[in-house]
C-alpha positions as CSV (number, residue, x, y, z in Angstrom):
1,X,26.4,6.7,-2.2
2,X,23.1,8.7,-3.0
3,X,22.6,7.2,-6.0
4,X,22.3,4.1,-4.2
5,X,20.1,5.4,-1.9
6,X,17.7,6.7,-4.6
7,X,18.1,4.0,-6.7
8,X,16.5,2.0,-3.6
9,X,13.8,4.0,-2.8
10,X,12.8,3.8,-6.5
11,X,13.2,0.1,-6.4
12,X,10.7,0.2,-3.4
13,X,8.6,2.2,-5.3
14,X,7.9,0.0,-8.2
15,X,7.5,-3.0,-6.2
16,X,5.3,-1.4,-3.6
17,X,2.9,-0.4,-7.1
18,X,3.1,-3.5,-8.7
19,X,2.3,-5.5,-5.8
20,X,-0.7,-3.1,-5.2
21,X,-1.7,-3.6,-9.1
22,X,-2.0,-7.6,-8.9
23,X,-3.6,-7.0,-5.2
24,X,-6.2,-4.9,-6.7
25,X,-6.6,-7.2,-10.0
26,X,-6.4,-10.5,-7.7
27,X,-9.4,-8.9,-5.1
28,X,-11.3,-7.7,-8.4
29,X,-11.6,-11.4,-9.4
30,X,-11.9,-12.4,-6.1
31,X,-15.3,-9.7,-6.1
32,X,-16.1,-11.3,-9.0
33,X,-16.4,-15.2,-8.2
34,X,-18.2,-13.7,-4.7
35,X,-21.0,-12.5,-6.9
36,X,-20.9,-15.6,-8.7
């Protein structure tokens, strides 16, 4: 059952960083057309 567990918090933990990597790439081009 553990595994489980840890297998979902991992899971959480990779989507939680990939959805802040294309936040941060998607507000950097979002920056960009601003000074545009």
């Amino acid at each position: 059952m553990m595994v489980f567990i840890i297998g979902g918090v991992v899971l959480i933990a990779v989507i939680v960083s990939v959805v802040a990597s294309v936040a941060g790439a998607v507000a950097g081009v979002v920056d960009e057309d601003s000074e545009d």
